[in-house]
NUMARLO-264383 format. One record per residue (C-alpha): x, y, z; residue in one letter; residue number from 1. Coordinates in nm, 3 decimals. Example, Ala and Ser with C-alpha at 12.3 -4.5 7.8 and 13.67 -1.06 7.14 Angstrom:
BEGIN
NUMAR         u         v         w   res     n
NUMAR     1.230    -0.450     0.780     A     1
NUMAR     1.367    -0.106     0.714     S     2
# end
This chain:
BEGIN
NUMAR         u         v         w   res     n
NUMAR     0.000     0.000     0.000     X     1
NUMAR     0.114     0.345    -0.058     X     2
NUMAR     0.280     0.464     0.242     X     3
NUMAR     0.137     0.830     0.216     X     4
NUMAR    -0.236     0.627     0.289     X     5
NUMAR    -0.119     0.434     0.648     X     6
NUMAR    -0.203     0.708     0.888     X     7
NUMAR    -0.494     0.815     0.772     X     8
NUMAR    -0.614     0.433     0.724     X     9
NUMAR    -0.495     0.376     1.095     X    10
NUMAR    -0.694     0.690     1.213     X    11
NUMAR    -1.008     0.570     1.026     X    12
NUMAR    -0.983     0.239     1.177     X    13
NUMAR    -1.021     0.371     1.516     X    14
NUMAR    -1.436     0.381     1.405     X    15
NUMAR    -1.419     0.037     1.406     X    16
NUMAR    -1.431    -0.107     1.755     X    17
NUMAR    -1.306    -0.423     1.814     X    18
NUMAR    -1.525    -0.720     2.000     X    19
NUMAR    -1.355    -0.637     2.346     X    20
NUMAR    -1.390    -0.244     2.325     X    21
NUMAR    -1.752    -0.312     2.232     X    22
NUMAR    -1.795    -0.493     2.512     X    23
NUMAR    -1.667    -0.267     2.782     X    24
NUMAR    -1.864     0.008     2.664     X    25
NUMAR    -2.168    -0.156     2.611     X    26
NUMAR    -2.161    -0.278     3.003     X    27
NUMAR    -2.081     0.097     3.067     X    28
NUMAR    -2.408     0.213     2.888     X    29
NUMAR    -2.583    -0.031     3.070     X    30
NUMAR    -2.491     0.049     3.395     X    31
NUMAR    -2.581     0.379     3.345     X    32
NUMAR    -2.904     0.301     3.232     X    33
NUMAR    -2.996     0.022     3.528     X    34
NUMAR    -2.888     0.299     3.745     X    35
NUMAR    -3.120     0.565     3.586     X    36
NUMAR    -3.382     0.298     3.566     X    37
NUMAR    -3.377     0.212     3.963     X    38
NUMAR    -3.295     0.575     4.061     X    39
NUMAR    -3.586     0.692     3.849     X    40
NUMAR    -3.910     0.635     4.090     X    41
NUMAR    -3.754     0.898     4.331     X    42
NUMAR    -3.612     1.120     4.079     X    43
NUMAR    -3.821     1.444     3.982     X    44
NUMAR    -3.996     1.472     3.733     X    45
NUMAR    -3.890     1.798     3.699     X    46
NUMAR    -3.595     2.068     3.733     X    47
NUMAR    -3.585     2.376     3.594     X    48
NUMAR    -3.184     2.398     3.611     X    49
NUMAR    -3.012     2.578     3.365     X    50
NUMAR    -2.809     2.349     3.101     X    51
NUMAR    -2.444     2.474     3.065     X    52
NUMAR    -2.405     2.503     2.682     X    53
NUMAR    -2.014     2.479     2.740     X    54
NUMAR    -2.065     2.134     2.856     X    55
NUMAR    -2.131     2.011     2.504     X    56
NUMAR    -1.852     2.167     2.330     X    57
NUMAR    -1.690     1.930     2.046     X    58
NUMAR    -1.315     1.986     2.079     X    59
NUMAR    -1.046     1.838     1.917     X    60
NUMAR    -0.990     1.573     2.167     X    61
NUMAR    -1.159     1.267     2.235     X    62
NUMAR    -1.331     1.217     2.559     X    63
NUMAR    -1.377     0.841     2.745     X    64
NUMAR    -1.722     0.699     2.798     X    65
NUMAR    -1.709     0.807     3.188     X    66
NUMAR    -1.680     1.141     3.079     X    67
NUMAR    -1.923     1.121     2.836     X    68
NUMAR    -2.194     0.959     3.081     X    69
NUMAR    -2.144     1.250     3.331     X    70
NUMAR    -2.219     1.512     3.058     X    71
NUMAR    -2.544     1.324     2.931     X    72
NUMAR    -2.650     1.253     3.323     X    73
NUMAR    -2.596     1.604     3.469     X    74
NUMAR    -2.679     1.804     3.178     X    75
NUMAR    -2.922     1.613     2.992     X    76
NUMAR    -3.149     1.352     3.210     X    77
NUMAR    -3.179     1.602     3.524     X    78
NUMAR    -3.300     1.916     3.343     X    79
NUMAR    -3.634     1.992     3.218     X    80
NUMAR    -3.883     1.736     3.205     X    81
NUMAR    -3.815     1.370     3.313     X    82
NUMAR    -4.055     1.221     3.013     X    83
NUMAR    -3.958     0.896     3.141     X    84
NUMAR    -4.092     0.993     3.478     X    85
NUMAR    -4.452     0.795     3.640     X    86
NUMAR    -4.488     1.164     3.760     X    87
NUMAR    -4.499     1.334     3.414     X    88
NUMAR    -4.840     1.403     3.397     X    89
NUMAR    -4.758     1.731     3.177     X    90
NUMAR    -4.869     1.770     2.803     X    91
NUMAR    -4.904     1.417     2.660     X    92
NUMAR    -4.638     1.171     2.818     X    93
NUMAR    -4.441     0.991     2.625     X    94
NUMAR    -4.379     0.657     2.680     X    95
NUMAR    -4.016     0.441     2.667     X    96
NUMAR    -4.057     0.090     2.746     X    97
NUMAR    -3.708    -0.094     2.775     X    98
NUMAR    -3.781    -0.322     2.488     X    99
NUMAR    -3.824    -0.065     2.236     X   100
NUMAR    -3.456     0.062     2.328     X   101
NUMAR    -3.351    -0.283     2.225     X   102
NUMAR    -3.515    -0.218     1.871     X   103
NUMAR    -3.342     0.123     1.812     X   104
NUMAR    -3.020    -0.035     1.962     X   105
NUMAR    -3.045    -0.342     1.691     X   106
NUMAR    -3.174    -0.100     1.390     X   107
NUMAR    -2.822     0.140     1.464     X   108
NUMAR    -2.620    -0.151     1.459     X   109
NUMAR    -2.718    -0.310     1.096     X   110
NUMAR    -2.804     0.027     0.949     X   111
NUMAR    -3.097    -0.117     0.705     X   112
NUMAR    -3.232     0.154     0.516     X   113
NUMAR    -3.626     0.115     0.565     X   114
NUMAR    -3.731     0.312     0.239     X   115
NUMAR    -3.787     0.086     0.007     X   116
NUMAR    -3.792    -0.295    -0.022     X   117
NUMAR    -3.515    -0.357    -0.281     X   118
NUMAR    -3.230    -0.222    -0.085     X   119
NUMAR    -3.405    -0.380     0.226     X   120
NUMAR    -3.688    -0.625     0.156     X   121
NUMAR    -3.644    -0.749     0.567     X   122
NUMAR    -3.692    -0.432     0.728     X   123
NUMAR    -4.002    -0.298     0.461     X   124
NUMAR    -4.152    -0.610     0.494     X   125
NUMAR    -4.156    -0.558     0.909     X   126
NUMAR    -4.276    -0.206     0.839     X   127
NUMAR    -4.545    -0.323     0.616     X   128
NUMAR    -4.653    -0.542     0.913     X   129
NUMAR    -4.703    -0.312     1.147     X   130
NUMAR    -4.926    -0.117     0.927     X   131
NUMAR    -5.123    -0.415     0.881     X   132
NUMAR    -5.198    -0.433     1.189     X   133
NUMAR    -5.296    -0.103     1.237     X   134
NUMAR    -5.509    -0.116     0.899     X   135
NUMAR    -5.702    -0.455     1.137     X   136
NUMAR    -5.734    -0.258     1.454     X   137
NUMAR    -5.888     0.073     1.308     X   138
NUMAR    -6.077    -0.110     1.075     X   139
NUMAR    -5.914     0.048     0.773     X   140
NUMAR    -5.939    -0.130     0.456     X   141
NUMAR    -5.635    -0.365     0.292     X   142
NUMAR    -5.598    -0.154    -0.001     X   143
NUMAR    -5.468     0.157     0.239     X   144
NUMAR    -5.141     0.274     0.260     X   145
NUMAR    -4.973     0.373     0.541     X   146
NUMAR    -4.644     0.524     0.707     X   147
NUMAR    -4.479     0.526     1.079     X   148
NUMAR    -4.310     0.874     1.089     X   149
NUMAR    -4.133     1.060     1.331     X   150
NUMAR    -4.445     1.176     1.498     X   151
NUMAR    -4.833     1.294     1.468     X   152
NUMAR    -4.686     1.627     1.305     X   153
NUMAR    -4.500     1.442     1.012     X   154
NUMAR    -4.818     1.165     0.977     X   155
NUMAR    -5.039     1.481     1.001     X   156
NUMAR    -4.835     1.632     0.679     X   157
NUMAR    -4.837     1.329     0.471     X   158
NUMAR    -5.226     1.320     0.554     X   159
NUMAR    -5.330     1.658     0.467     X   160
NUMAR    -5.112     1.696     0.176     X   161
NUMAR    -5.310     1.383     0.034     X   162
NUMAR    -5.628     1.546     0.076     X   163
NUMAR    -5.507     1.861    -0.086     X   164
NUMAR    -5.385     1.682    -0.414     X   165
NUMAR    -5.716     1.469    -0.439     X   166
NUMAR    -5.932     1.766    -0.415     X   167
NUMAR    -5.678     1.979    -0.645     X   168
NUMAR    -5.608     2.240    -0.423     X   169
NUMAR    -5.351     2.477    -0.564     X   170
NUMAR    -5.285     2.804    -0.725     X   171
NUMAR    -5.645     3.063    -0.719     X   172
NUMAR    -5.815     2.752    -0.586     X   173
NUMAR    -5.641     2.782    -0.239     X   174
NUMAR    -5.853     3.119    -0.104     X   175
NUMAR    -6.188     2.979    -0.184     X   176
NUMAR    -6.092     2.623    -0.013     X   177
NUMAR    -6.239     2.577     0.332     X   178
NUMAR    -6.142     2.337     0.553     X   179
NUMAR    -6.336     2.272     0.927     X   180
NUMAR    -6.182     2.222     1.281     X   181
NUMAR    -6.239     2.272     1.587     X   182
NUMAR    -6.072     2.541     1.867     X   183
NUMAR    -5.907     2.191     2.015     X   184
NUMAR    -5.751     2.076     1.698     X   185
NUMAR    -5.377     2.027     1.749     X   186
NUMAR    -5.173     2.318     1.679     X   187
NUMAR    -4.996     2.096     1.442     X   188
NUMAR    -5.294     2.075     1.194     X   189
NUMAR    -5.234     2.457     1.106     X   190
NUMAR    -4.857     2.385     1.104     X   191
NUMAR    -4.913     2.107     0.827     X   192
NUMAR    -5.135     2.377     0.625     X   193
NUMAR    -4.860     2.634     0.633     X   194
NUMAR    -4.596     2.379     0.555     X   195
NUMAR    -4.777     2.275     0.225     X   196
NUMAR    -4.896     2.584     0.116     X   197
NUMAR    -5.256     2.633     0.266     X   198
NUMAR    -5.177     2.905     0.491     X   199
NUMAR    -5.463     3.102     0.283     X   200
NUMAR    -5.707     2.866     0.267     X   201
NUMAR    -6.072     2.940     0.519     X   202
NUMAR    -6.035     2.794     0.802     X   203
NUMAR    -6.399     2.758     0.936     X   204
NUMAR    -6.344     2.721     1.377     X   205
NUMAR    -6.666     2.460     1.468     X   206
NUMAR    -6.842     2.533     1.803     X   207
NUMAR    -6.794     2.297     2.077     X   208
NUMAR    -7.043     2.105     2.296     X   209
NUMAR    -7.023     2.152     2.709     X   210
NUMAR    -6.776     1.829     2.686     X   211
NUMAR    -6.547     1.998     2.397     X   212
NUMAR    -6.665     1.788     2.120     X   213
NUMAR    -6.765     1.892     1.783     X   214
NUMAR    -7.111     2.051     1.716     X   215
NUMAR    -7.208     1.877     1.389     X   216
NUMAR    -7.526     2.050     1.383     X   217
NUMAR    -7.290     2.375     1.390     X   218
NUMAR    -7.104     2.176     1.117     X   219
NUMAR    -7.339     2.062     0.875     X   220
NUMAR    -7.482     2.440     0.874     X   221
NUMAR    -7.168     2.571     0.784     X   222
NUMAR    -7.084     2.329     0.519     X   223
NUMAR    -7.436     2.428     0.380     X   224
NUMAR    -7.374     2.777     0.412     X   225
NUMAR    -7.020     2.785     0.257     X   226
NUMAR    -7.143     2.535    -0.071     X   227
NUMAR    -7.439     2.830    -0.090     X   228
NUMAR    -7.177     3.103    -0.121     X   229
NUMAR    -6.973     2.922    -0.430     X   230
NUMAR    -6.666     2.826    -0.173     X   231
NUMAR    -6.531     2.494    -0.219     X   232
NUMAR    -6.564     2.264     0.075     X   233
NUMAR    -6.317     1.983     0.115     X   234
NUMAR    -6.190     1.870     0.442     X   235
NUMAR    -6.316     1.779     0.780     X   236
NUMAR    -6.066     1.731     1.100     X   237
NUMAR    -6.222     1.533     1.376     X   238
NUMAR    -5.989     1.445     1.665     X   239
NUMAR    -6.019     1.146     1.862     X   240
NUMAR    -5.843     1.319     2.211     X   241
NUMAR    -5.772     1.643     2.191     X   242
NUMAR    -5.441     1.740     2.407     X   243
NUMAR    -5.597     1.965     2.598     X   244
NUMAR    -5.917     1.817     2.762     X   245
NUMAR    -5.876     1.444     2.581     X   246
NUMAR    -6.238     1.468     2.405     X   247
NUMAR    -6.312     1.233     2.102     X   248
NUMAR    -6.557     1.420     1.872     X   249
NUMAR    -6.859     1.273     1.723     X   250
NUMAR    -6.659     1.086     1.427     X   251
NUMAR    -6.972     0.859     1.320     X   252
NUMAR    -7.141     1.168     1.321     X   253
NUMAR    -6.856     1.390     1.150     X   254
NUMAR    -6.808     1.078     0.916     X   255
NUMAR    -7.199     1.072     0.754     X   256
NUMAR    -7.165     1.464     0.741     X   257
NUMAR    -6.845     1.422     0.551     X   258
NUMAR    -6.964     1.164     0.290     X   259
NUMAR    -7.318     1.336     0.188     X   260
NUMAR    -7.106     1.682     0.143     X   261
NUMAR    -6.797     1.460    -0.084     X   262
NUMAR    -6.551     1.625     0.166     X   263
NUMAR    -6.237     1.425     0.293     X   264
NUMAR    -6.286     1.351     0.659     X   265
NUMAR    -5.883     1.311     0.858     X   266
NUMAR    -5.883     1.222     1.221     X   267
NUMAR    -5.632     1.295     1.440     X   268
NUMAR    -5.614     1.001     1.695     X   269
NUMAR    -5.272     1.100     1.779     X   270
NUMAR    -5.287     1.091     2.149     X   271
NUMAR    -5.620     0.865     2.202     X   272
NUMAR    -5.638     0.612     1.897     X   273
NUMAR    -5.522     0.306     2.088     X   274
NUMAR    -5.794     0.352     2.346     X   275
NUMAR    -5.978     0.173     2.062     X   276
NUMAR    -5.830    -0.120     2.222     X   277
NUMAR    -6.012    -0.068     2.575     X   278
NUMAR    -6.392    -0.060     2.698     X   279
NUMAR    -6.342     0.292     2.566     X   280
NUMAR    -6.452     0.126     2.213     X   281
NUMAR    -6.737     0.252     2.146     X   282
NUMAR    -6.636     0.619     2.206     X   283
NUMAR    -6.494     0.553     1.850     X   284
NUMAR    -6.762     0.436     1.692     X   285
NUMAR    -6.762     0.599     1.263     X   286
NUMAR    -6.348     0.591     1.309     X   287
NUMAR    -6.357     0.366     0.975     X   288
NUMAR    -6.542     0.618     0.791     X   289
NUMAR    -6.236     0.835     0.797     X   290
NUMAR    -6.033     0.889     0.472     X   291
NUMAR    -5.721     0.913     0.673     X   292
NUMAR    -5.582     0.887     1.037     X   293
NUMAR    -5.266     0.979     1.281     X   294
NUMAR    -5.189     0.786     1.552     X   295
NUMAR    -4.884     0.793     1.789     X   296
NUMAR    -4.711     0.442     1.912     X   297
NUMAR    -4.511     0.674     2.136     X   298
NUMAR    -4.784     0.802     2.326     X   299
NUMAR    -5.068     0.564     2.366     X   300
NUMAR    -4.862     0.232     2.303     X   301
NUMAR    -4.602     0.390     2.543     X   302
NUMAR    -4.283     0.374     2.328     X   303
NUMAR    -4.007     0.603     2.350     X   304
NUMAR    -4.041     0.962     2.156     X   305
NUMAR    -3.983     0.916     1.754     X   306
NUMAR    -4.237     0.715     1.605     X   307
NUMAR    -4.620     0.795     1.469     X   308
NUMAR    -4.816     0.642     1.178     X   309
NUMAR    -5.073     0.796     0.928     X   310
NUMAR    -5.321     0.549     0.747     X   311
NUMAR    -5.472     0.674     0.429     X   312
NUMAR    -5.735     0.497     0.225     X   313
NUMAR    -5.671     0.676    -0.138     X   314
NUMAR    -5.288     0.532    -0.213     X   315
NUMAR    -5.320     0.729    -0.538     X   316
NUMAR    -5.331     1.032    -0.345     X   317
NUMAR    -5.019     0.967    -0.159     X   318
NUMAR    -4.841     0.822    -0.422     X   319
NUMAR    -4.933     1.159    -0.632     X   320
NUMAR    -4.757     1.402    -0.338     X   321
NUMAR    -4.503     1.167    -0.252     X   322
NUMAR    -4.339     0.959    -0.538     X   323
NUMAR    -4.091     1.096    -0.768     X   324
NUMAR    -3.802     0.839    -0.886     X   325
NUMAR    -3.438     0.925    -1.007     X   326
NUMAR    -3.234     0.743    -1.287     X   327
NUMAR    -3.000     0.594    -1.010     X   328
NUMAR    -3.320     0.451    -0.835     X   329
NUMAR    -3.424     0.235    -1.156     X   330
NUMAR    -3.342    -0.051    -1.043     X   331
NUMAR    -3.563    -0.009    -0.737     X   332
NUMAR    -3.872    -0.022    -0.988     X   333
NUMAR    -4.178    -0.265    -0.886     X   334
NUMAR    -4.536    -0.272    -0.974     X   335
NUMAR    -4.616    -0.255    -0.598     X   336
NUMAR    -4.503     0.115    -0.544     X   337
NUMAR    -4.692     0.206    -0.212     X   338
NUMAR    -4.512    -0.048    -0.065     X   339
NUMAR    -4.165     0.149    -0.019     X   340
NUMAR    -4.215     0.353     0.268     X   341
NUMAR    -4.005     0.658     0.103     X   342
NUMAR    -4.269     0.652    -0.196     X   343
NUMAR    -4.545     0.733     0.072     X   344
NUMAR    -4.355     0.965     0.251     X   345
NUMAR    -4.149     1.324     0.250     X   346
NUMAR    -3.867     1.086     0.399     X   347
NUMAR    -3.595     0.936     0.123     X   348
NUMAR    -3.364     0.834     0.410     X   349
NUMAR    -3.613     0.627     0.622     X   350
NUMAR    -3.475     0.560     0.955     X   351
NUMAR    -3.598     0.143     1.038     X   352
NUMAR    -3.860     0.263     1.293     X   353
NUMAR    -4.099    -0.046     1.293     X   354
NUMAR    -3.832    -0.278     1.470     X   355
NUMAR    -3.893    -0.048     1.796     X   356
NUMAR    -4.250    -0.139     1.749     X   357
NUMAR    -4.298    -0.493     1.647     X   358
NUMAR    -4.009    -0.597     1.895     X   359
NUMAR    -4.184    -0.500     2.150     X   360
NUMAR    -4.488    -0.635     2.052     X   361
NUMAR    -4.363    -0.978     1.991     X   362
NUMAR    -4.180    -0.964     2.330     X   363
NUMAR    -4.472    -0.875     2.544     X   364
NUMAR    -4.780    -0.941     2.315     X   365
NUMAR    -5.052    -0.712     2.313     X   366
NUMAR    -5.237    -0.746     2.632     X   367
NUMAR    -5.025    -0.590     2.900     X   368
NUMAR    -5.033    -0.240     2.628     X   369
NUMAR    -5.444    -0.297     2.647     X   370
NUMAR    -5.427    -0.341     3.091     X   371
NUMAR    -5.175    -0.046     3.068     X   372
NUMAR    -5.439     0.151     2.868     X   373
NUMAR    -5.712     0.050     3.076     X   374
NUMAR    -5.516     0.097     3.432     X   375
NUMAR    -5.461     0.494     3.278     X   376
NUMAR    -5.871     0.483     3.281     X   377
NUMAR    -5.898     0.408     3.614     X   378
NUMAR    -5.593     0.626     3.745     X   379
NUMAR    -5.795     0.915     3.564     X   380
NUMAR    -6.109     0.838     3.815     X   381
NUMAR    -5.940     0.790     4.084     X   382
NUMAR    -5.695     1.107     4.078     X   383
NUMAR    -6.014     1.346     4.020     X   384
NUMAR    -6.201     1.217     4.309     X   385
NUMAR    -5.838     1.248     4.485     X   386
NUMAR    -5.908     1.631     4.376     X   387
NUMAR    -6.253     1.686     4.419     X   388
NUMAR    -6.147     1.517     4.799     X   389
NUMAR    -5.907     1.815     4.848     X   390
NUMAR    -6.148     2.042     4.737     X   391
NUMAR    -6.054     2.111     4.420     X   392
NUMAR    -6.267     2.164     4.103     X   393
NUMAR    -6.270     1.953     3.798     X   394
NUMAR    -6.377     1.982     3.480     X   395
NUMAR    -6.611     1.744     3.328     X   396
NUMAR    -6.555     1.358     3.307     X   397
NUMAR    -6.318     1.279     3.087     X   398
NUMAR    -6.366     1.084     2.747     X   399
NUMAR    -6.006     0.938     2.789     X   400
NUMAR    -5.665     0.957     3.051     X   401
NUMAR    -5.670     1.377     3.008     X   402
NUMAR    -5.854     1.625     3.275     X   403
NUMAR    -5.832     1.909     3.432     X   404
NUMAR    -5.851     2.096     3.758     X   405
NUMAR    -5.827     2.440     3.946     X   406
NUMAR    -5.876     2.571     4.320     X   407
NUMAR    -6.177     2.792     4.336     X   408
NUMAR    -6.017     3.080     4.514     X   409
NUMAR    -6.260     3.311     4.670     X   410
NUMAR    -6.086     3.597     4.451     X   411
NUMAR    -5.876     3.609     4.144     X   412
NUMAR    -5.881     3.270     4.053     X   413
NUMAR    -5.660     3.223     3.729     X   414
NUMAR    -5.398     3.445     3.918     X   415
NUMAR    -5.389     3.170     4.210     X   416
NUMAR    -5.380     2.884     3.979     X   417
NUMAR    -5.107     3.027     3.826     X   418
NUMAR    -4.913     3.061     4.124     X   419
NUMAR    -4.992     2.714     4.256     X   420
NUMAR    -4.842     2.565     3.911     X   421
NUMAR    -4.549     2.791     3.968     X   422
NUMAR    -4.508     2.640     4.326     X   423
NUMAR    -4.545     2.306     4.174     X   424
NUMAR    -4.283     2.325     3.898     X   425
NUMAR    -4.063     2.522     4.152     X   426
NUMAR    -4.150     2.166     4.366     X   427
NUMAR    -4.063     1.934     4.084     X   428
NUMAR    -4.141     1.616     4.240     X   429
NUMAR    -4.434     1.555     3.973     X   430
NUMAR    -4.499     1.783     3.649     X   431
NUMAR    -4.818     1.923     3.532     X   432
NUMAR    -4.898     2.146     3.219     X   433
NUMAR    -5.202     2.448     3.205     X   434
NUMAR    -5.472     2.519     2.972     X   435
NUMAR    -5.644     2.818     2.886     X   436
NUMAR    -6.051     2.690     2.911     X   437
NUMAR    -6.306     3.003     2.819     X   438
NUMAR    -6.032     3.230     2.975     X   439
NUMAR    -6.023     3.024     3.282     X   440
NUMAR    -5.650     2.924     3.371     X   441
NUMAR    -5.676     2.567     3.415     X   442
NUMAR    -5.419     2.264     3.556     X   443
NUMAR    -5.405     1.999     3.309     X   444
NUMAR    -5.349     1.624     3.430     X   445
NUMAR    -5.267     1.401     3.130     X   446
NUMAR    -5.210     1.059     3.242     X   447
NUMAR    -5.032     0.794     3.031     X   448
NUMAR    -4.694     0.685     3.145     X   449
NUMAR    -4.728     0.330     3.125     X   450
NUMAR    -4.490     0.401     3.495     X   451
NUMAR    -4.796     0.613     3.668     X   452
NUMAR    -4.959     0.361     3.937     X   453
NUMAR    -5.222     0.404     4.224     X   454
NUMAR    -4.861     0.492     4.459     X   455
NUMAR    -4.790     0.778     4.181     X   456
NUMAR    -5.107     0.975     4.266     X   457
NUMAR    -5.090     0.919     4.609     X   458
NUMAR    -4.715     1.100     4.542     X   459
NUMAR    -4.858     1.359     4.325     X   460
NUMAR    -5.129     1.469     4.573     X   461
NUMAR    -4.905     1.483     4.841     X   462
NUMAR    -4.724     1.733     4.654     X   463
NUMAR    -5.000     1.929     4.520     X   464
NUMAR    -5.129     1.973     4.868     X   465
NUMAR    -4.831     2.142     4.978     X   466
NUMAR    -4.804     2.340     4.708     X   467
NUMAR    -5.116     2.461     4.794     X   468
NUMAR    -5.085     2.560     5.139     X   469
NUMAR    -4.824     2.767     5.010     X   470
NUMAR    -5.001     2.931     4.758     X   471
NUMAR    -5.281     2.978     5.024     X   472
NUMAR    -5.036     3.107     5.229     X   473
NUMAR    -4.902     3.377     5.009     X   474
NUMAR    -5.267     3.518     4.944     X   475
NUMAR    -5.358     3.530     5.266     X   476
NUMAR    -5.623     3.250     5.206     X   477
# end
């Protein structure tokens, strides 16, 4: 070999770790994470700390594992929210069940490209799996096509933008378009829009019912009154749990409204969907008249942040927004196109998501996910009546695992509630988010960690309490 090549070739080597190197760092990295594992039912679930930027600095100079460890523990798991936390009842949890680590762990090692099924017929084929079994469970038809995604905002996108190229909607089309929502649509609905061009489009904001569901009589009047004016109707967004209050809307409902009008009808089940799996069922009910759907396996089928799915009946209309081939890609060619994941997708690089789904699936089988599910139902109950106990107000029952509460201060109330979340972030054993709710300043409780248990609440209430004797304390209450 030339001799000008054998330093850089034995620098480059140094990526390749031999058996025993492997080894030792692998039973570092576990350590650390049996420690953070056993540590974590005392941890916080929250610290406001400020991260030290400088901490994270990529110098010249290689740093050992140890070092590297300390940085990621004091910088990065005990700041900001502990998502892995029983206690995070903030938001939507996410989930992270060990056995989906073991998936990511295994999909970084052999690198398969999940995009399309020539370069990697194995890890498509798993993909395509788990999207038939999502196609069985929400009663979507075999001829759908489907995608898991980073999230509900990237399966929103690929959704929406289907809907927009069935119905043609482009160029002096756009401001005469109207699409219908609700005030509790996720903010990532309006996102998609702007992302694909529809930031001009009529956006038509449906009334709620006392239980934050969907007037469809509202609906079905404004459809009517739209067609009358020459606009151009075309989509319907139901939501099967919202973020903030969890409510599923009327989809059977929403779903006959949407087919007598010819208007696409998308549901966002990104939080809720896999309720469908508990006595929640019938809640549901019209779900298979939708065009399209989002759901998140890292919410309600508690994996770790990074993977959502969109199901869309009309594969033409995906494959229309989505496919576009290359000279270099001809030998990737088949007559079964919606197949490839990256043909049904924005994503060309498509990281293999579906082995941190159907590992854990085959590992565990699907029943403990349905008791976890249906133990989150229960929690729900029991931590309002916990509230109502302490004299706390709540808002009204739930649909799903999301509520709400506030102390009815004999004064300014949203100003108190305020300061009691304050004192209970400033606490940290157990987060919670707020909600604006017809301007009243609301405490959201969203419960989902497949970690939260009966022992959780009883920890949570202990701290709320306290918080609120010093709130009470401070207003002279």
């Amino acid at each position: 070999m030339d001799q000008r090549t054998k330093p850089e070739e034995e620098l480059a080597n140094e990526l390749e770790i031999g058996q025993n190197t492997r080894q030792a760092l692998m039973d570092k990295v576990a350590a650390f994470a049996n420690q953070y594992l056993e540590a974590l039912p005392k941890a916080k679930a929250y610290d406001g700390k400020e991260v030290n930027q400088d901490a994270f600095t990529i110098g010249e100079q290689p740093k050992t594992i140890e070092e590297i460890l300390t940085i990621f523990k004091e910088q990065v798991t005990e700041s900001g929210i502990r998502a892995s936390s029983g206690k995070h009842f903030g938001y939507i949890p996410g989930g992270g069940i060990y056995a989906s680590s073991l998936g990511d762990y295994l999909a970084a090692i052999t690198n398969e490209y999940a995009g399309i099924g020539y370069a990697s017929p194995g890890a498509v084929a798993m993909e395509n799996e788990v999207l038939h079994w999502l196609k069985k469970l929400f009663s979507f038809p075999e001829t759908s096509v489907g995608n898991l995604t980073s999230g509900g905002s990237i399966a929103n996108l690929i959704a929406l933008t289907a809907a927009r190229d069935k119905y043609g909607v482009k160029n002096e089309k756009i401001p005469n378009s109207v699409i219908y929502l609700t005030p509790q649509t996720h903010h990532c609905i309006q996102k998609s829009l702007r992302i694909i061009g529809l930031e001009d489009v009529i956006i038509r904001y449906i009334p709620v019912d006392e239980r934050y569901k969907m007037d469809t009589e509202a609906l079905e009047r404004q459809i009517q009154a739209d067609q009358s004016e020459g606009l151009f109707p075309y989509l319907v967004i139901g939501s099967a749990g919202t973020t903030d209050v969890g409510a599923i809307d009327p989809l059977d409902e929403i779903g006959q409204i949407s087919q007598r009008h010819g208007l696409w009808f998308h549901v966002d089940g990104a939080y809720g969907g896999f309720f469908i799996m508990t006595s929640k069922k019938d809640l549901f009910r019209g779900l298979e008249k939708a065009d399209s759907l989002v759901i998140d396996p890292h919410k309600s089928l508690f994996l770790p942040y990074g993977i959502g799915a969109v199901l869309v009946k009309d594969a033409e209309a995906v494959l229309q927004s989505n496919l576009y081939m290359a000279n270099y890609m001809q030998d990737a060619l088949s007559d079964e196109l919606a197949k490839d994941p990256a043909n049904v997708s924005p994503e060309l690089t498509k990281h293999f998501r579906a082995l941190r789904i159907w590992l854990p699936l085959q590992l565990h089988g699907i029943a403990p996910f349905i008791a976890n599910l249906e133990e989150k139902l229960l929690l729900t109950t029991y931590f309002r009546d916990q509230l109502i106990g302490a004299g706390f107000r709540v808002g009204p029952k739930p649909d799903l695992s999301v509520s709400y509460f506030w102390y009815p201060y004999q004064g300014n109330q949203n100003t108190f509630n305020r300061r009691l979340l304050h004192y209970i972030h400033e606490d940290g054993r157990a987060f919670f988010s707020s909600t604006i709710l017809e301007d009243k300043f609301v405490i959201r409780m969203a419960i989902l960690s497949f970690r939260t248990k009966k022992e959780t609440i009883g920890q949570a209430m202990e701290m709320i309490l306290t918080c609120l004797e010093k709130t009470k304390e401070e207003f002279g209450a």
